[in-house]
C-alpha positions in Angstrom: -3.5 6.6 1.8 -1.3 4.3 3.6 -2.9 4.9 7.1 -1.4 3.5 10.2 0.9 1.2 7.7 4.6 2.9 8.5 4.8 4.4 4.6 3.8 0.8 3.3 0.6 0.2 1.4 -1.7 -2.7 2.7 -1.8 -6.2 0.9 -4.7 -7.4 0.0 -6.8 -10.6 0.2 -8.3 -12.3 -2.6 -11.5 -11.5 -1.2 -10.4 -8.2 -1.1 -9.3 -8.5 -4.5 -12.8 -9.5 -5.9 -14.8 -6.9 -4.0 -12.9 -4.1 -5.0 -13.3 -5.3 -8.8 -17.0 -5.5 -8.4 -16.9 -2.2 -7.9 -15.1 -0.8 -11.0 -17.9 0.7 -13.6 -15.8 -0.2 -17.0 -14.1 -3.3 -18.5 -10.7 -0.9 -18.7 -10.4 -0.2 -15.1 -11.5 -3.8 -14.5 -8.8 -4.9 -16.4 -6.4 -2.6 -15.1 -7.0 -4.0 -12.1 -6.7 -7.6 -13.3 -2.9 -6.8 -14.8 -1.6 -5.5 -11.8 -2.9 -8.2 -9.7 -1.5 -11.0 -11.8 1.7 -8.9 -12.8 2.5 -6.9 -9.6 3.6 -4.2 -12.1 3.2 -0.6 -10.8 0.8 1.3 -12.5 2.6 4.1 -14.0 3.8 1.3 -16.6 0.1 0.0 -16.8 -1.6 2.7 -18.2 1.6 2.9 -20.6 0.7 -0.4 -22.1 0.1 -0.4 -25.9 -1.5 -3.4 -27.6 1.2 -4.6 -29.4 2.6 -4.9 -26.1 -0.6 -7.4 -24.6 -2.3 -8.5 -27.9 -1.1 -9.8 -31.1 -3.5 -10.7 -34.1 -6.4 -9.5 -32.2 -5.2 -12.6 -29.4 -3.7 -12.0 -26.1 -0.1 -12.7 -26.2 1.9 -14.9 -23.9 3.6 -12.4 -21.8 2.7 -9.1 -21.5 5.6 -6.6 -22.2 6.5 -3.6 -19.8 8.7 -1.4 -21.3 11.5 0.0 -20.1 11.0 3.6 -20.8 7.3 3.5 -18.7 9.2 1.4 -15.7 10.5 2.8 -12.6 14.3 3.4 -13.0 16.6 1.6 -10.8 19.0 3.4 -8.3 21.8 3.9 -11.2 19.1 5.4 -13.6 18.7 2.4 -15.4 15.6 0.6 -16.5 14.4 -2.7 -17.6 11.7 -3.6 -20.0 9.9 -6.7 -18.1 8.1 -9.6 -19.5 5.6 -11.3 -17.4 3.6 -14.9 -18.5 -0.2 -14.2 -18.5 -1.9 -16.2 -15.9 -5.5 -17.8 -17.3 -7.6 -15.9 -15.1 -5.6 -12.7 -16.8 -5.9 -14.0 -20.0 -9.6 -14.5 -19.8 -10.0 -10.8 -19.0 -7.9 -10.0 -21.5 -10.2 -12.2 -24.3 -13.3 -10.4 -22.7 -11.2 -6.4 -23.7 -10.3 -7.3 -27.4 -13.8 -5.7 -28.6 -12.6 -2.4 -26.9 -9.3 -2.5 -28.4 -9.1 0.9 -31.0 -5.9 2.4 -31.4 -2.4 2.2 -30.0 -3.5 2.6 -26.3 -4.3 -0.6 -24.1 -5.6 2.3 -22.0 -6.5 5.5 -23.9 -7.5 8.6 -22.7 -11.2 10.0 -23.6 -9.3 11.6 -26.8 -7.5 8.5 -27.6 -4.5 10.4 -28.4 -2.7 9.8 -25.3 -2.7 6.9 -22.7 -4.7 7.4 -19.5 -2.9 9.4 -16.4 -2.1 7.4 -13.4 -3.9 10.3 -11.4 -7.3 9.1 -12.9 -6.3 5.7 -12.4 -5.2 6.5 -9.2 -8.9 8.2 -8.6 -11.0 5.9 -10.0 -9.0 2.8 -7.4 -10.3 5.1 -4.6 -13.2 5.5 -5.9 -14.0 1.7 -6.4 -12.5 1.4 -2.6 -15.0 3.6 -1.5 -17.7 1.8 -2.6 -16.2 -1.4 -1.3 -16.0 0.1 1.9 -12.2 -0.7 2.4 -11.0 3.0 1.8 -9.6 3.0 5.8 -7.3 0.5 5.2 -4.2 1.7 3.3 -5.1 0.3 -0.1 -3.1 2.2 -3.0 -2.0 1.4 -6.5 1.0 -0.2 -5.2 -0.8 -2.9 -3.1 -1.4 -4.5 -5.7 2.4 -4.7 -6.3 2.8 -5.6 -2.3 0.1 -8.3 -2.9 1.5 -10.1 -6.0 4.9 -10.1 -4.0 3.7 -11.4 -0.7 2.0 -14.0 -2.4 4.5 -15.5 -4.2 6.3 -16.0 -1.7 3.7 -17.3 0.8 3.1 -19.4 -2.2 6.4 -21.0 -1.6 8.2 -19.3 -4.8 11.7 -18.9 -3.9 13.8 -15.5 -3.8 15.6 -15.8 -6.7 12.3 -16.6 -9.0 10.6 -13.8 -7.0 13.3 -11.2 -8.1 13.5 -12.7 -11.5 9.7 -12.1 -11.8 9.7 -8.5 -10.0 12.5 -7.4 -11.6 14.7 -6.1 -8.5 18.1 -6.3 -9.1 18.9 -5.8 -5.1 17.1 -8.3 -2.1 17.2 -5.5 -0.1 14.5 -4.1 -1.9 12.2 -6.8 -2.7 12.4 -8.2 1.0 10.5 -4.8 1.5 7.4 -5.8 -0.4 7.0 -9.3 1.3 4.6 -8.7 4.3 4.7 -11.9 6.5 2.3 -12.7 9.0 3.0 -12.5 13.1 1.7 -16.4 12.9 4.0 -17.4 10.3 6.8 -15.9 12.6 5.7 -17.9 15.2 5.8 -21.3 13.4 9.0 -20.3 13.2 10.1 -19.8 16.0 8.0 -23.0 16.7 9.5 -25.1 14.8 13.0 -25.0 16.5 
């Protein structure tokens, strides 16, 4: 669903942001939501999440841990587990979940044997876009991962944090995420 957007999925505004979670009908999708917007993690490895990987004691952790087996490989094969700090809006979300914590799944499945699929996941976003009335404009699970990018960097976060954060090993890649705006090239330009 990445209409009219070259193969990239769109980023999205904070405004965006909060009316597409208004529009999730459980805590565990809202808070699905909530970790990729504050981790930029894709969301294969965020319905992989266990507790012990976000929670300790019953208490949200500091960072939340991504595993390597449930990331994306890189281009030799290789993957990285990924540790990201919570931010407080996250961690508030994450206070609000504990009661529905049961089992080894952050995210289980309706048997609670297994962990969600990212094809429900993947359903229930469009779904919740739907009902926002923003399913024409290229939103997909990994605009959350665009987003997160983009704004770190219109945030003024430097390269090397960004790929530190995001976990890309090659610039190349990550300068694919970061969506900058025609006006910002202009200021640019501008500025000379």
């Amino acid at each position: 669903m990445k209409n009219n957007r070259f193969g990239q999925s769109a980023i999205i505004s904070d405004n965006e942001y909060s009316k597409i979670r208004r529009e999730f009908k459980s805590e565990k999708y809202r808070l699905i939501w909530d970790i990729a917007w504050y981790t930029g993690e894709r969301w294969g490895a965020l319905v992989q999440l266990r507790v012990e990987d976000v929670y300790q004691n019953g208490k949200p952790r500091e960072t939340i841990t991504f595993r390597a087996n449930t990331r994306k490989a890189r281009p030799d094969g290789k993957r990285e587990t990924r540790q990201v700090p919570v931010h407080p809006a996250l961690r508030d979300s994450l206070s609000a979940y504990v009661r529905y914590l049961d089992g080894i799944w952050l995210f289980p499945a309706r048997e609670g044997v297994r962990h969600i699929d990212i094809r429900l996941a993947d359903k229930i976003l469009r779904s919740a876009l739907t009902r926002a009335g923003l399913d024409h404009k290229g939103i997909s699970t990994h605009s959350t991962r665009r987003s997160f990018i983009t704004k770190l960097n219109e945030n003024g976060v430097d390269v090397a944090t960004i790929q530190k954060i995001t976990g890309h090993r090659d610039l190349k890649a990550l300068a694919k995420y970061i969506e900058i705006p025609v006006d910002r090239i202009k200021g640019a330009i501008n500025s000379l």
